[in-house]
VMD Tcl script that draws the C-alpha trace (Angstrom):
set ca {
  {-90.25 239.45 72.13}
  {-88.31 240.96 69.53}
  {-85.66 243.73 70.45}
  {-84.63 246.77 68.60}
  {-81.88 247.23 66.51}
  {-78.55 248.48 66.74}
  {-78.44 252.14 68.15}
  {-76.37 255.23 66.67}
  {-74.12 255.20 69.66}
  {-73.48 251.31 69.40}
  {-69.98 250.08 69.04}
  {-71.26 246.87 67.59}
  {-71.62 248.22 64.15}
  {-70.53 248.30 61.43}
  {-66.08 248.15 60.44}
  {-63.63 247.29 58.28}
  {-60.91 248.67 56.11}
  {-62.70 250.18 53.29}
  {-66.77 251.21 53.58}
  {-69.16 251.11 56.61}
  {-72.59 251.89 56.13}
  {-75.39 252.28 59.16}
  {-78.90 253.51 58.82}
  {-79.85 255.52 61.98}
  {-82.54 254.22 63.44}
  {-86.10 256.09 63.81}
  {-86.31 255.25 67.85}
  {-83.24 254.21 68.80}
  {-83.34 251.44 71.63}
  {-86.39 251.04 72.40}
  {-88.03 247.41 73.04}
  {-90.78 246.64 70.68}
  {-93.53 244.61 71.51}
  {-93.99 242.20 68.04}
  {-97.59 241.31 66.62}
  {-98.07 237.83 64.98}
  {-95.09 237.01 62.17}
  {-93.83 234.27 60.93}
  {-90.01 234.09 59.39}
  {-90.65 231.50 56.14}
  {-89.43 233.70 53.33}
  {-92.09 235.25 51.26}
  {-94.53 235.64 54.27}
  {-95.82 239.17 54.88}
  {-95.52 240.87 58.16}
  {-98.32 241.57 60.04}
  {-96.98 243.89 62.10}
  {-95.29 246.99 59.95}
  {-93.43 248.41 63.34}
  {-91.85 245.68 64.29}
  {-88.10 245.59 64.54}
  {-86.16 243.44 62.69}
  {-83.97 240.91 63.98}
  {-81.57 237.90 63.11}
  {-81.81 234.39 63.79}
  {-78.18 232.93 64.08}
  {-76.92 229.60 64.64}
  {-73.40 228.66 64.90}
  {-71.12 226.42 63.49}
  {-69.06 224.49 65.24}
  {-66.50 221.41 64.54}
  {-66.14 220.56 68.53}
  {-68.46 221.33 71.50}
  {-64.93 223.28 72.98}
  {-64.61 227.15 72.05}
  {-61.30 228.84 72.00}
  {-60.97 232.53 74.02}
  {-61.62 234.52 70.88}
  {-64.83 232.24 69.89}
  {-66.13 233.53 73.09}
  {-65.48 237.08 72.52}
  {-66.92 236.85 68.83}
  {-70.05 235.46 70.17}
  {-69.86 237.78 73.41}
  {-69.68 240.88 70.89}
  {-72.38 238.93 68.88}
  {-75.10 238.21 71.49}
  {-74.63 241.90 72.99}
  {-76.14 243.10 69.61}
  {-80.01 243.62 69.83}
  {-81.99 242.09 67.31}
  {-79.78 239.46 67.23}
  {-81.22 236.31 68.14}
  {-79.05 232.70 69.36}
  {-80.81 229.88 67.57}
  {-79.02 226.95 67.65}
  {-75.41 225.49 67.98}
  {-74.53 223.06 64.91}
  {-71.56 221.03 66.23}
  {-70.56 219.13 62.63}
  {-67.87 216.58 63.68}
  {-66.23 214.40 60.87}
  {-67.61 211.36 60.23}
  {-63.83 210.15 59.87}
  {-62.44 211.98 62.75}
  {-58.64 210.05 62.17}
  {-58.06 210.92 58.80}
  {-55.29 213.34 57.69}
  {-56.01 214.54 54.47}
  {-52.53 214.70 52.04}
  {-50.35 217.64 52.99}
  {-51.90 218.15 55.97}
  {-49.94 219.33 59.54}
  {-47.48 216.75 60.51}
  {-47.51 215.45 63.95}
  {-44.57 218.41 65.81}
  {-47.15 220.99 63.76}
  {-50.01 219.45 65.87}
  {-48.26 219.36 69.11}
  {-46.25 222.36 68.78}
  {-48.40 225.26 67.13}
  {-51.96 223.65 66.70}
  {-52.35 223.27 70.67}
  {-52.46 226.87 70.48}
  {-54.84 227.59 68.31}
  {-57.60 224.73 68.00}
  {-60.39 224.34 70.12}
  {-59.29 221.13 73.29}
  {-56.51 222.59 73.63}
  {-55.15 225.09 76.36}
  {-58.01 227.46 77.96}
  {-61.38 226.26 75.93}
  {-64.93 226.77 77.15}
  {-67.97 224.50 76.80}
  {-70.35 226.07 74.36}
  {-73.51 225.01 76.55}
  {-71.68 227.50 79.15}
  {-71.38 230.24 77.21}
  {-74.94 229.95 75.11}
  {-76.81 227.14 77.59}
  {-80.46 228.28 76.73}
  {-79.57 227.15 72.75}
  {-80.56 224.16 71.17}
  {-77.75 222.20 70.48}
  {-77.93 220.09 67.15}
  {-75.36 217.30 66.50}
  {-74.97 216.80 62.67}
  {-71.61 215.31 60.76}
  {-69.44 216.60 57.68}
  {-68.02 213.92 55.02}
  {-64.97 214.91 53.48}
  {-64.40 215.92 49.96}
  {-62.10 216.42 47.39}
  {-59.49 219.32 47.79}
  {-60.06 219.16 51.42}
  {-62.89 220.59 52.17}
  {-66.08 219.39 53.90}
  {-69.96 219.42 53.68}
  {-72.97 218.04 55.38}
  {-74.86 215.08 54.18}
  {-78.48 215.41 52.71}
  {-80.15 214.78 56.14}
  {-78.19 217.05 58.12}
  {-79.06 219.95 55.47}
  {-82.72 219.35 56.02}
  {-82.09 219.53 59.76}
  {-80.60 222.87 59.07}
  {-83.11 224.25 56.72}
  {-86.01 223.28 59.20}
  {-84.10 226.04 61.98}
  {-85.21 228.86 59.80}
  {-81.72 230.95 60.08}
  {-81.18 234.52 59.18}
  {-77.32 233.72 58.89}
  {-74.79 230.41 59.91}
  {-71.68 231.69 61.76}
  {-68.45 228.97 61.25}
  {-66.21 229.24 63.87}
  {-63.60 226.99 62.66}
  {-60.75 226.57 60.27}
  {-62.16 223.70 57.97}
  {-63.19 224.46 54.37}
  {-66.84 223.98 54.85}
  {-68.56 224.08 51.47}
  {-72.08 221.97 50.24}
  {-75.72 222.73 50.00}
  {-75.70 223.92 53.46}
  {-74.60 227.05 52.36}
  {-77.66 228.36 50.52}
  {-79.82 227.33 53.51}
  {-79.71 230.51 55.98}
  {-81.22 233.83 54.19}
  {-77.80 235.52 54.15}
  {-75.69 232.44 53.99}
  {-72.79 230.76 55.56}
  {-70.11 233.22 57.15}
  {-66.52 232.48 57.72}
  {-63.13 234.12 58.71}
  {-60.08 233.31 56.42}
  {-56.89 233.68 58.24}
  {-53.93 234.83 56.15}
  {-52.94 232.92 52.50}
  {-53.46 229.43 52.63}
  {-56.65 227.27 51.78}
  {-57.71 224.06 52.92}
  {-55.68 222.28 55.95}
  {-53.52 225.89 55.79}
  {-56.11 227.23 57.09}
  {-56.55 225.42 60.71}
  {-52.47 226.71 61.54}
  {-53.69 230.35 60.48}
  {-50.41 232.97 60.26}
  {-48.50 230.45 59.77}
  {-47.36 230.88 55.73}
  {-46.81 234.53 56.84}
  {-44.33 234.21 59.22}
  {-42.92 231.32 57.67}
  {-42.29 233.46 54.15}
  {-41.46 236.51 56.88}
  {-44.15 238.80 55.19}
  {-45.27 241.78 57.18}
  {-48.90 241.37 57.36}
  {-51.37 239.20 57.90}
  {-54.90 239.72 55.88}
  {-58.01 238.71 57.31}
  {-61.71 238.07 55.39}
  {-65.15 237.51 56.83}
  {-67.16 236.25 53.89}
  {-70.10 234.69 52.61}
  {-69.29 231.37 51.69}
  {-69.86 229.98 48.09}
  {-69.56 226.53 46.31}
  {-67.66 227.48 43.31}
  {-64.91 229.58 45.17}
  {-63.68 232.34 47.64}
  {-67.56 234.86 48.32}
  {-68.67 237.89 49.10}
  {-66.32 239.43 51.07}
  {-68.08 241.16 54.45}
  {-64.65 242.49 56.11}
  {-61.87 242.62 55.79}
  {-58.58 243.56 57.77}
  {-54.29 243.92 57.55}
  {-52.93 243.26 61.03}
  {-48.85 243.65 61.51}
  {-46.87 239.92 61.40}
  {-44.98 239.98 64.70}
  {-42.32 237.96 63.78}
  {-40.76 236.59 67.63}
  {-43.84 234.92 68.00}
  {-46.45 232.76 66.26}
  {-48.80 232.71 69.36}
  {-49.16 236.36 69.72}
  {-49.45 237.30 65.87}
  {-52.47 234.74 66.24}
  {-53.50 236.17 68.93}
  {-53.81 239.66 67.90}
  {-55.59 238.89 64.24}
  {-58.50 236.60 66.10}
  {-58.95 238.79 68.74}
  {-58.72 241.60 66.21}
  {-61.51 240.44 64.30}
  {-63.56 239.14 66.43}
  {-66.03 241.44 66.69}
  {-66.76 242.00 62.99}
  {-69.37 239.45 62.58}
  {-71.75 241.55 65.28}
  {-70.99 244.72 63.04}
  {-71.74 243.01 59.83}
  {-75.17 242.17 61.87}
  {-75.69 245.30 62.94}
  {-75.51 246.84 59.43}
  {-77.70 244.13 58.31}
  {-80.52 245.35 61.17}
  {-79.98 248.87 60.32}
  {-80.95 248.90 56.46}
  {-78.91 246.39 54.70}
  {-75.43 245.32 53.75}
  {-73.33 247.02 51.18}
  {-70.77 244.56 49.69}
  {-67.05 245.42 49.36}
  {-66.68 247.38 46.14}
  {-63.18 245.74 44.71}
  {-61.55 242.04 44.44}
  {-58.27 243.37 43.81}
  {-58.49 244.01 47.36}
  {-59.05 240.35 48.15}
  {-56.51 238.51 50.18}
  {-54.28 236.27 47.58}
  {-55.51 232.33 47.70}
  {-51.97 230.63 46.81}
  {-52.03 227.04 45.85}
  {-52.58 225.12 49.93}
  {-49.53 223.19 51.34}
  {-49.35 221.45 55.04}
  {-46.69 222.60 57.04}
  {-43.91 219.59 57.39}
  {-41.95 218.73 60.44}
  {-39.04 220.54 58.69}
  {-41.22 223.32 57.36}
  {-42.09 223.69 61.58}
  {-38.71 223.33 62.65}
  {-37.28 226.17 60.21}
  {-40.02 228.38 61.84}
  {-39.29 227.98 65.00}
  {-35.50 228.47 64.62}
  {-36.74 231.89 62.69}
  {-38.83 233.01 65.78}
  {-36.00 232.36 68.39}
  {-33.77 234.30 66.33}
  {-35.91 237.01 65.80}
  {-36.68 236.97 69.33}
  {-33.12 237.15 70.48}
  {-32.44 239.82 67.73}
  {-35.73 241.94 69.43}
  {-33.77 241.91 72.97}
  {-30.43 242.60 71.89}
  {-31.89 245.38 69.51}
  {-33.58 246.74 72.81}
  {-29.92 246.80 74.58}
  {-28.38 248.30 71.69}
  {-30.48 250.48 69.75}
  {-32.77 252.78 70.87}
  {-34.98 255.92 69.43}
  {-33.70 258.91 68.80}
  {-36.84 261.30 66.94}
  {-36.17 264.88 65.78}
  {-38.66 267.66 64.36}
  {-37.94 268.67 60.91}
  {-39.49 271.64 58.80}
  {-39.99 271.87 55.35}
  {-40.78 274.88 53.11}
  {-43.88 273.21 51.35}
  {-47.33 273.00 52.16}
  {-48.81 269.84 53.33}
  {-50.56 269.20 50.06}
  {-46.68 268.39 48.88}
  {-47.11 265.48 50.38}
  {-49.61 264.49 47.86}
  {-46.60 263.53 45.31}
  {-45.18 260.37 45.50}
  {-41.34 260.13 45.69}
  {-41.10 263.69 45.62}
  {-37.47 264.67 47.25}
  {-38.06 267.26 50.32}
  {-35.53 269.33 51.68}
  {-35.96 268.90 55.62}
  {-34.30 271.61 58.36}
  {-33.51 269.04 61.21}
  {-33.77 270.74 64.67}
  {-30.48 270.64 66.34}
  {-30.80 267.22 68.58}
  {-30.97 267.57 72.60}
  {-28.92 265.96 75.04}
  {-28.97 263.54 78.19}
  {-31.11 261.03 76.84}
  {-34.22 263.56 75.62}
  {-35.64 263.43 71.92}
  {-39.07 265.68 70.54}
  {-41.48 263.82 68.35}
  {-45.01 264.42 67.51}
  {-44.93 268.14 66.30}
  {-48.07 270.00 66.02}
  {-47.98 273.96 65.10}
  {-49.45 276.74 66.27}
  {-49.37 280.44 64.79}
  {-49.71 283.14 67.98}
  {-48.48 287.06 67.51}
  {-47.17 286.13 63.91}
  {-44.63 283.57 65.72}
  {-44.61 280.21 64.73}
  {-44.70 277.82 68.12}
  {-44.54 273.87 67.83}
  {-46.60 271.99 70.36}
  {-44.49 268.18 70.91}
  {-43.47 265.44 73.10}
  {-40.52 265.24 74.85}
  {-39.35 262.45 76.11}
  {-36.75 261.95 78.99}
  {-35.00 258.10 78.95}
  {-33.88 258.79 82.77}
  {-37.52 259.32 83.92}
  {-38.82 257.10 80.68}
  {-42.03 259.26 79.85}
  {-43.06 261.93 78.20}
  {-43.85 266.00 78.49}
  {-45.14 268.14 76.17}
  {-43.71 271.14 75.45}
  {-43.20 274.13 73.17}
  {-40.65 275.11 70.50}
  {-40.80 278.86 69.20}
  {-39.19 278.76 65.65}
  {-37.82 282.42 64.78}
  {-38.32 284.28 61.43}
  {-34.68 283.12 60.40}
  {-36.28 279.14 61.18}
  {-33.70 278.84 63.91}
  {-35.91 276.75 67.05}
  {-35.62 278.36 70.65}
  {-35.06 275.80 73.37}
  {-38.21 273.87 73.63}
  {-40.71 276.14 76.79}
  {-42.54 273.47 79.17}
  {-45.97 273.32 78.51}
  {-48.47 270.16 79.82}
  {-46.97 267.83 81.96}
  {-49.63 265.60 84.22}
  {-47.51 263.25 85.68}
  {-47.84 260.81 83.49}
  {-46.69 259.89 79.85}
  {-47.94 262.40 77.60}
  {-47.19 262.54 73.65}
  {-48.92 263.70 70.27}
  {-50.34 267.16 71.39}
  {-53.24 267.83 68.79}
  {-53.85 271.22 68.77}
  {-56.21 273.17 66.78}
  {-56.78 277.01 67.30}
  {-60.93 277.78 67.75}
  {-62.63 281.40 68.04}
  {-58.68 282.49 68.77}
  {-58.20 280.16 71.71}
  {-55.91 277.21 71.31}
  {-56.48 273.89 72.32}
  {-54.70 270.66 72.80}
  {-55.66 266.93 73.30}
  {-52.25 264.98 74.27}
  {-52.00 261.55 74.01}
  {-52.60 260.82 77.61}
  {-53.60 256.96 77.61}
  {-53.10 256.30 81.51}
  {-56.22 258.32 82.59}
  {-57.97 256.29 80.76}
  {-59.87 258.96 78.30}
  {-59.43 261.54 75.77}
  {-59.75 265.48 77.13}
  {-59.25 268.58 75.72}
  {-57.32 271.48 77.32}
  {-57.41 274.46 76.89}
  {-54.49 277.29 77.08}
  {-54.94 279.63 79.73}
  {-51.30 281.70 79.35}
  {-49.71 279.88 76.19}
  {-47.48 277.91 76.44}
  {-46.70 278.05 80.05}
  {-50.77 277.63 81.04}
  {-53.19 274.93 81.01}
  {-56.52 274.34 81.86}
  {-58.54 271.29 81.30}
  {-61.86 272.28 79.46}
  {-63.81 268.75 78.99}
  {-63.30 264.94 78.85}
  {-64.44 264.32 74.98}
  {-64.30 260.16 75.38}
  {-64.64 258.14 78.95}
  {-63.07 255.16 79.30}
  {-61.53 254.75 76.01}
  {-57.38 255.25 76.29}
  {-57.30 257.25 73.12}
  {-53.90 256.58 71.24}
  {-53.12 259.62 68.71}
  {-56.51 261.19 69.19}
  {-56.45 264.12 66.08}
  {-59.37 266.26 66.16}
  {-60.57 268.31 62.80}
  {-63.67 270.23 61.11}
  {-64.89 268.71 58.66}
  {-68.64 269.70 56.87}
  {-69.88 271.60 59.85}
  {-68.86 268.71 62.12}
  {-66.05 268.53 64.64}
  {-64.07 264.63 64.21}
  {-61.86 263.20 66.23}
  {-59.95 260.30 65.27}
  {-57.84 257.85 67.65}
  {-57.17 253.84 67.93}
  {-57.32 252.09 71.27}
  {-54.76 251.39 73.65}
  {-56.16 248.50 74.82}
  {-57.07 246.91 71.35}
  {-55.14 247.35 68.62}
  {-53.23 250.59 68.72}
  {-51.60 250.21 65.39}
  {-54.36 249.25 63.08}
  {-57.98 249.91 64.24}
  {-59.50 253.08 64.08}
  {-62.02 255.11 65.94}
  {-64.30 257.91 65.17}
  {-66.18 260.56 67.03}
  {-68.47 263.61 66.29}
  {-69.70 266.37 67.81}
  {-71.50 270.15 66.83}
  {-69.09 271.54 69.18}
  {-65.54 271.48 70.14}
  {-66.32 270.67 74.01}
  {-69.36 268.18 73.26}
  {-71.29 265.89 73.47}
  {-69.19 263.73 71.14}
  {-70.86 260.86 70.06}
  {-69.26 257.51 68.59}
  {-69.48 256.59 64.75}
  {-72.32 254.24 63.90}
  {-69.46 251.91 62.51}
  {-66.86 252.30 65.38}
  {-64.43 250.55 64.51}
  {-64.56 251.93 60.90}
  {-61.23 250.71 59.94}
  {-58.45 247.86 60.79}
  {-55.39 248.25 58.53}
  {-51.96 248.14 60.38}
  {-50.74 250.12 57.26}
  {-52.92 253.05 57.43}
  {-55.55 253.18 60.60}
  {-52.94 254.70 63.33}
  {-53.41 258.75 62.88}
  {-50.22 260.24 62.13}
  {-50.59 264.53 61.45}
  {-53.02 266.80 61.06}
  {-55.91 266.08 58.74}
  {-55.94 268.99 55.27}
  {-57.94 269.42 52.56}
  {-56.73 270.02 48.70}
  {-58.71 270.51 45.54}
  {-61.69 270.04 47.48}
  {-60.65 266.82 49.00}
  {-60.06 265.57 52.93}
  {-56.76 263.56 53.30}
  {-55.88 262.31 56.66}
  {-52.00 261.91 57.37}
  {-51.60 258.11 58.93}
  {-48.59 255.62 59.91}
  {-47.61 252.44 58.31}
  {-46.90 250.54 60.89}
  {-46.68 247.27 58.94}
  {-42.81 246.87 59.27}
  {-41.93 248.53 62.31}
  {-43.74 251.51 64.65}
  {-43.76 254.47 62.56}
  {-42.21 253.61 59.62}
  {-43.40 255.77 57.19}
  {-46.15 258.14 56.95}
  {-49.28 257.43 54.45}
  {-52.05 259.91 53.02}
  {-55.31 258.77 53.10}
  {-58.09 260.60 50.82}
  {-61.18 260.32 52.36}
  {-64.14 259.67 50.26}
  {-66.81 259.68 52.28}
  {-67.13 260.88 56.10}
  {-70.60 260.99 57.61}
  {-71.84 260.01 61.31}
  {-73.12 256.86 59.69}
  {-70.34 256.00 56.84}
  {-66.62 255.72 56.52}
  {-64.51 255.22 53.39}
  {-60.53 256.16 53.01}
  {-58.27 254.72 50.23}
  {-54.48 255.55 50.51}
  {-53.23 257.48 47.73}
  {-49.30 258.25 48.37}
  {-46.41 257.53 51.22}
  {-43.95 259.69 52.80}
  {-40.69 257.59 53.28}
  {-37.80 258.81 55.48}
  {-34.95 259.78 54.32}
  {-32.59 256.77 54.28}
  {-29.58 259.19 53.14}
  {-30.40 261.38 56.17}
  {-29.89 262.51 59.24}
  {-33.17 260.37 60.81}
  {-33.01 257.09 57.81}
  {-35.28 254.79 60.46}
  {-39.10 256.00 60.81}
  {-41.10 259.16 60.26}
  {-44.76 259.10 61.50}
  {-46.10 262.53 61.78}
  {-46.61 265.35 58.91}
  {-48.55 268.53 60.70}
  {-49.46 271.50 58.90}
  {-48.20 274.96 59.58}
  {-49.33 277.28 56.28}
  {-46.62 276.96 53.87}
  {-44.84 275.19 56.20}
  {-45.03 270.82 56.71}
  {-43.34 270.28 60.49}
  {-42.45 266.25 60.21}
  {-40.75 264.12 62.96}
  {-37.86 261.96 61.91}
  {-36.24 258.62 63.68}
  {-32.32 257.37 64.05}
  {-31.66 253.91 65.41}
  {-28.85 254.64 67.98}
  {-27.19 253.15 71.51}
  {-28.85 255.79 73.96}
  {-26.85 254.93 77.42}
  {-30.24 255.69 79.50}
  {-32.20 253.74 77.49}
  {-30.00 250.58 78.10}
  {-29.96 251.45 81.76}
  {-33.92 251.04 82.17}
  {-34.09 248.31 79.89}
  {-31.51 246.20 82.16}
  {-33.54 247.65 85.61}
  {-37.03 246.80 83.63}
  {-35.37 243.29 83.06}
  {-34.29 242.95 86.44}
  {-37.77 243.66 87.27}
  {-39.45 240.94 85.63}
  {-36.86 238.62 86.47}
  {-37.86 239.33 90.34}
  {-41.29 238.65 89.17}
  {-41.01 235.54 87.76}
  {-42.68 237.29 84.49}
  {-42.16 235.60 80.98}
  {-41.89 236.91 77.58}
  {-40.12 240.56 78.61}
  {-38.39 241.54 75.45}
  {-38.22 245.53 75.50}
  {-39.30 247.20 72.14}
  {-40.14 250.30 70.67}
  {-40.28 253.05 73.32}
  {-42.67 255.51 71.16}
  {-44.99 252.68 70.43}
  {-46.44 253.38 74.02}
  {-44.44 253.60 77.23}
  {-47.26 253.58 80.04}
  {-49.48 250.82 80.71}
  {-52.98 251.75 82.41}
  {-52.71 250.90 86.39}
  {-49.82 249.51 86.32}
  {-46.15 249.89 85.71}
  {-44.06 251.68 82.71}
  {-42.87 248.96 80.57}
  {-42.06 249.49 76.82}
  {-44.87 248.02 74.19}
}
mol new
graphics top color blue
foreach p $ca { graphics top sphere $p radius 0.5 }
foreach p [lrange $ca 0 end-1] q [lrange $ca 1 end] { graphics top cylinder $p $q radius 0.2 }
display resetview
């Protein structure tokens, strides 16, 4: 039996950083019952309503799957239509040989038993898939490192009749092989290197202390680099080469099942520009010394996080400006900001949102108390000379609350905080502003919206957020709904974007000359570094496409040199939040208690960071992340 394809409300669509494209289906969901067909290409199908659907086989270098194997094949096998055909395990037909620059011995032991499948936590891949066929086959090496599969083994795979070949590995697997499966041989490409590089992935970044990591999932080719199917920017953490792994495979591990699902649903649309393609430097092994200078790097880096977290803390401001948003739309310009005066006793505001009531002009933010370490919201009234009142309290749940999104609808105002510990994304609604709320509707269950920004666009309410749980900084969510309560229903290519430089919303969406920019953070250096504009190209329930097109730095001459991350629109006003690096008493206190804490525990790793990054963690206790 044949199953259906993707549905609208899928999150196993379609992503990436630059286009998504779905095709709703005509009856979403709904199991099919085939007629006779056969899958040689060229045959006609008998049967004009059945669904299509993928036959994928997987390649493999061991029999042992790493964590994030399982979760790419987990978010692959979920997909309908999608059908498990086989399991190629290729092993080398010269299993001890180290090609010539490739990882020393310490690069083995040290980072590679991290990483590569027998080592650590693996699984056996007849556990996870045990009603596949399992086919053993064996890869000869060639010149500039790469690998193929002999003449025998290629007629094994061309008599399996694949759709597509999935490599999960991090050999250079090239050959006729590739042109067997209908839509080729896929792979991921970690970061810059080629070749042996590739199998310590992340590991040229940190060691050249870049701030990103790129990420492809293409179509593999003989002559060079192919089409590219996804493609991703995830933030270098530099303290630790486990974790910066970590994140970018379990970051991409579900675009394979999206690139599927787009396949199912009408056909894949192929990445529209190589200057976007992740730079292929010349390959070089990393040597016992080349290891050694890492690791020195990370432990300093490490130590330099906790100290930092002892020593210098976040102080954010709110800022007005007498421009419209659509300033922001020239590069370097030079803005004149109004800094609020700052409170006291360990409080900041951040996240400023405005609201016009009565010809006043109120700003909706967080603010945040180091003795109790969450956040409030609450409400600043800014008087016609631009002097702000002391900030009014407005929402405050119990529970960490930041970035209140308002938006003003048929006269009422309403406001979706940042609320991440209940778990979903609600809308309230002002009963007596400021002083008043009332909660209207929950517009997403179980997703921990982070910086959930709601705005009208084309007769269509959006709201925008990334996840909590999976990848805050740089992978972004869409919703959409005919009205402002709901139903809101999830974008056919949730997640539509991964870019630690410009997924995170950061302000309130605007439109100019006819265009829709969204305001976003570049988190690629440090949590709300800078702010970036975004124009978006195309928004639909079914495609996505944004391409930054200028940057809002903070002032380093100023007042707040260290971060901005929010520009919000208030007429001919721009309301932006600025950041000082700064030894806030309170802030050392719970860092030493927090400390203490996981000391008790027996808890490894605590190294306390940025405090507006995310102070609560769902169910269980505050800690800084």
């Amino acid at each position: 039996m044949r199953r259906a394809p993707a549905t609208l409300d899928g999150s196993m669509a379609t992503s990436g950083g630059y286009e998504a494209r779905v095709q709703e289906p005509e009856v979403a969901g709904e199991i099919v019952e085939p007629g006779t067909v056969t899958d040689v290409a060229g045959d006609k199908r008998e049967d004009a309503l059945e669904r299509p659907s993928l036959r994928v086989g997987v390649l493999l270098e061991t029999g042992k799957l790493a964590a994030w194997h399982v979760r790419c094949l987990g978010h692959l096998t979920a997909l309908p239509g999608v059908l498990p055909a086989a399991v190629v395990i290729a092993t080398s037909m010269e299993p001890g040989r180290r090609r010539n620059g490739g990882p020393g011995r310490i690069a083995d032991l040290v980072l590679g038993q991290w990483i590569e499948p027998g080592h650590g936590s693996t699984f056996d891949v007849t556990d996870i898939l045990p009603d596949v066929p399992r086919i053993d086959c064996h890869t000869s090496p060639r010149e500039g490192g790469t690998s193929e599969l002999g003449d025998a083994d290629v007629e094994i795979l061309r008599n399996l009749d694949l759709d597509l070949l999935l490599h999960l590995g991090f050999d250079a697997f090239r050959g006729d092989a590739l042109s067997v499966p209908r839509h080729g041989v896929w792979s991921f490409h970690f970061g810059k290197g080629d070749g042996v590089l590739a199998r310590l992935p992340c590991f040229r970044e940190l060691y050249e202390d870049d701030d990103v990591i790129g990420v492809t999932l293409e179509r593999l080719e003989e002559g060079g680099p192919g089409e590219v199917l996804r493609q991703g920017w995830f933030r270098t953490l530099k303290h630790s080469y486990v974790k910066s792994v970590q994140g970018v495979l379990e970051g991409s591990s579900r675009w394979p099942a999206q690139v599927c699902a787009e396949l199912l649903d009408g056909g894949h649309e192929p990445h529209s520009s190589p200057a976007s393609r992740i730079p292929r430097d010349g390959a070089y092994g990393p040597s016992t010394l080349r290891v050694l200078r890492l690791g020195l790097g990370l432990w300093r880096n490490a130590v330099g996080l906790a100290s930092r977290s002892l020593l210098r803390h976040e102080v954010w401001n709110l800022g007005l400006t007498d421009e419209p948003i659509e300033a922001l739309l020239v590069p370097g310009a030079s803005r004149d900001v109004r800094w609020f005066p700052e409170t006291a006793d360990g409080r900041f505001l951040a996240d400023p949102f405005p609201v016009h009531l009565d010809g006043k002009l109120h700003i909706l933010c967080e603010e945040f108390d180091y003795r109790e370490y969450r956040g409030r919201i609450v409400s600043v009234e800014v008087s016609e000379d631009g002097v702000p009142l002391p900030p009014t309290p407005a929402i405050d749940l119990g529970m960490h609350l930041s970035y209140p999104c308002a938006v003003v609808h048929n006269g009422t105002i309403f406001c979706v905080p940042e609320a991440v510990d209940s778990g979903e994304i609600s809308l309230y609604r002002a009963e007596d502003f400021p002083s008043r709320w009332e909660k209207e509707a929950v517009l997403v269950e179980g997703f921990p919206g982070v910086d959930s920004t709601i705005f009208r666009h084309e007769g269509l309410w959006w709201l925008a957020a990334t996840n909590f749980l999976e990848g805050k900084q740089d992978t972004l969510w869409l919703w959409y709904g005919q009205d402002l309560r709901g139903p809101w229903r999830p974008h056919a290519a949730n997640p539509v974007k991964t870019d630690v430089r410009s997924a995170r919303p950061g302000g309130t969406p605007f439109v100019s000359g006819g265009r829709l920019y969204r305001p976003a953070q570049d988190c690629s250096r440090t949590y709300g570094g800078r702010v970036v504009i975004n124009r978006v190209k195309t928004l639909t329930p079914t495609r996505f496409l944004e391409m930054p097109v200028s940057w809002v730095d903070p002032d380093t001459g100023g007042a707040y040199p260290d971060g901005l991350h929010t520009a919000s629109s208030a007429g001919g006003t721009t309301v932006v939040d600025g950041r000082r690096l700064t030894f806030v008493r309170e802030a050392a206190q719970h860092t030493l208690r927090t400390g203490a804490q996981y000391a008790r525990r027996g808890t490894r790793g605590f190294v306390g960071r940025s405090v507006r990054s995310d102070v609560s963690v769902i169910g269980k206790d505050a800690v800084v992340d």
